[in-house]
GUSE-502489 format. One line per 4 residues: number of its first residue (from 1); for each residue x, y negated, z negated of C-alpha. Coordinates in steps of 0.5 Angstrom, whole numbers. Layout:
# residues N
NUM	X/Y/Z; ...
This chain:
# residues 206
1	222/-220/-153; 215/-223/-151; 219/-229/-148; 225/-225/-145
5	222/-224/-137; 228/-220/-136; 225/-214/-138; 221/-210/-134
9	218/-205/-140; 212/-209/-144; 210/-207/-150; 204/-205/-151
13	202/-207/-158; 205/-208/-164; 203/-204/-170; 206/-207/-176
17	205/-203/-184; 206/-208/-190; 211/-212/-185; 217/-217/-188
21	217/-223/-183; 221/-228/-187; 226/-230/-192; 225/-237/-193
25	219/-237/-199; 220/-231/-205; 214/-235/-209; 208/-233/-204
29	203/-231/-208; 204/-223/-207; 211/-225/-209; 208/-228/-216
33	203/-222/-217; 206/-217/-215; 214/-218/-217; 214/-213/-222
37	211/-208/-218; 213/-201/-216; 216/-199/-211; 219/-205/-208
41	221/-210/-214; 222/-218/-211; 230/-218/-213; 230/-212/-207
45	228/-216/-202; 232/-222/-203; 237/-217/-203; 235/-212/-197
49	235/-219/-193; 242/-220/-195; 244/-213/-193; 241/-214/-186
53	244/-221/-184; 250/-219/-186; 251/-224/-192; 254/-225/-198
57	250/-221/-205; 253/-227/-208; 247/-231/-205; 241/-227/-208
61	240/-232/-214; 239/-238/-210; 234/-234/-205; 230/-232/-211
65	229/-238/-213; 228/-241/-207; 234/-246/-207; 236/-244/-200
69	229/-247/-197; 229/-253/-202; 227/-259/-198; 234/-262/-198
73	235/-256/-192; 237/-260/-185; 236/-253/-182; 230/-252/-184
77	225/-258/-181; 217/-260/-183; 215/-255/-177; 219/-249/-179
81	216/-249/-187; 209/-250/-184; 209/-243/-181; 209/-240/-187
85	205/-245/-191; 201/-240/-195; 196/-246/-198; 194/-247/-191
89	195/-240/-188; 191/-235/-194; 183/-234/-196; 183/-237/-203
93	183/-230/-206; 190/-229/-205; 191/-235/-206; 188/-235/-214
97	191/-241/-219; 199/-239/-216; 203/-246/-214; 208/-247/-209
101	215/-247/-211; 218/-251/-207; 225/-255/-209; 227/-262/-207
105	234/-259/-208; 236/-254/-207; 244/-250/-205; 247/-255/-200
109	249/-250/-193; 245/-244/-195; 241/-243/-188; 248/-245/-185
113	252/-239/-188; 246/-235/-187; 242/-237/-180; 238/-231/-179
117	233/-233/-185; 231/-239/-179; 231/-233/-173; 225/-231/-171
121	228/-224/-169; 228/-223/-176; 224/-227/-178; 217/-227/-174
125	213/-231/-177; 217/-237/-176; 216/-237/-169; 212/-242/-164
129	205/-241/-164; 207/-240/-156; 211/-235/-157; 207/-231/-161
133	201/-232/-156; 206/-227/-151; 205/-222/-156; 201/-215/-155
137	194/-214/-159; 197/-213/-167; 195/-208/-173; 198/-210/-178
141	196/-207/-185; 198/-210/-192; 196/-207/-199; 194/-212/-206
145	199/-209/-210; 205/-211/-206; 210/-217/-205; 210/-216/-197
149	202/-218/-197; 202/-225/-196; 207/-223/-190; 203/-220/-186
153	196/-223/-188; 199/-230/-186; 203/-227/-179; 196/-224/-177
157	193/-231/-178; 197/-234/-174; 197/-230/-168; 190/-230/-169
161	190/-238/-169; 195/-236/-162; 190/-232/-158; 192/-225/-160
165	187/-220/-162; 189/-217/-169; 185/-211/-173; 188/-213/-180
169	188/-207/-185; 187/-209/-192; 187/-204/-198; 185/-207/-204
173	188/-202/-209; 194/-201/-204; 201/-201/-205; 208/-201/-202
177	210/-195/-198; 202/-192/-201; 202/-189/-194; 207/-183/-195
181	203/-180/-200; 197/-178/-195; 200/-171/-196; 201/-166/-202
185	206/-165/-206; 204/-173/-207; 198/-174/-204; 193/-181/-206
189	186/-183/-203; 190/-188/-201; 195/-186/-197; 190/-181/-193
193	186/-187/-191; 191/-191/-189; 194/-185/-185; 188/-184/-182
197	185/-191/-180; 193/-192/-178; 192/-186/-172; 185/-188/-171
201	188/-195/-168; 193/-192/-164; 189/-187/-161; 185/-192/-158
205	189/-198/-157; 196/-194/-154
């Protein structure tokens, strides 16, 4: 959309809340740690994004082990894996001792089954670092205790590398969905902070 010159309505910002931007790695290091976690299991993912681009559930096994993405894969090029290379793109808290998975084979044609995994309308964080530096100033917000974590945390980087003004907002003891308990009958200090600080941001950057 920020290259599409047709448009004559822009956005103004992009306020992201623990975004999913890729399908191509469900081993970063949120995906690790957090794979057990409540509300949003690593298999659901896999899962969602089969259901989003239309494809066969069959396929949720070699997503999970990350046999789509292996380095066999002619789809996916040296410069495409770079993009949401975790080991160069996290702080090294994030990072802790997790180790990359990465096949050298893998499931021969996945991505030419399924080629939304390499689109970036659907997969943001594999843009052009060139498109990305069209993009609008971005809230992203991500929580420790969620496998999407890394997913935001390396978006944010690369727009930031882009040129792109970025207020990250991490919450150490946050989880997926935490914003819906900012009120009764669910109510968490969590969820009224994120809440809050999510407000505040729009009020002042809409």
């Amino acid at each position: 959309l920020s290259s599409d010159n047709s448009l004559k309505v822009k956005f103004k910002t992009q306020a992201l809340i623990y975004p999913v931007l890729q399908a191509l790695d469900f081993h970063t290091p949120s995906y690790q740690q957090n794979q057990a976690v409540p509300i949003l299991y690593r298999p659901y993912m896999a899962r969602f994004w089969l259901q989003y681009l239309g494809a066969d559930s069959a396929l949720e096994p070699l997503l999970l082990v990350n046999n789509h993405s292996s380095l066999d894969q002619p789809a996916i090029s040296a410069t495409t894996r770079s993009k949401l290379n975790w080991t160069a793109l996290l702080p090294a808290e994030h990072k802790k001792n997790f180790k990359p998975v990465v096949k050298k084979k893998g499931s021969p044609g996945v991505v030419d089954k399924v080629p939304g995994l390499i689109d970036v309308r659907a997969a943001p964080l594999l843009a052009e670092q060139g498109v990305l530096g069209k993009t609008p100033k971005a809230y992203v917000m991500t929580c420790e205790f969620d496998v999407l974590r890394d997913d935001g945390l390396m978006y944010g980087r690369r727009l930031r590398d882009a040129g792109v003004e970025v207020t990250s907002d991490h919450y150490e003891d946050g989880f997926h969905g935490c914003m819906v308990f900012a009120n009764l009958p669910m109510m968490s200090s969590v969820g009224q902070r994120s809440m809050r600080n999510y407000i505040h941001w729009l009020d002042q950057n809409l």
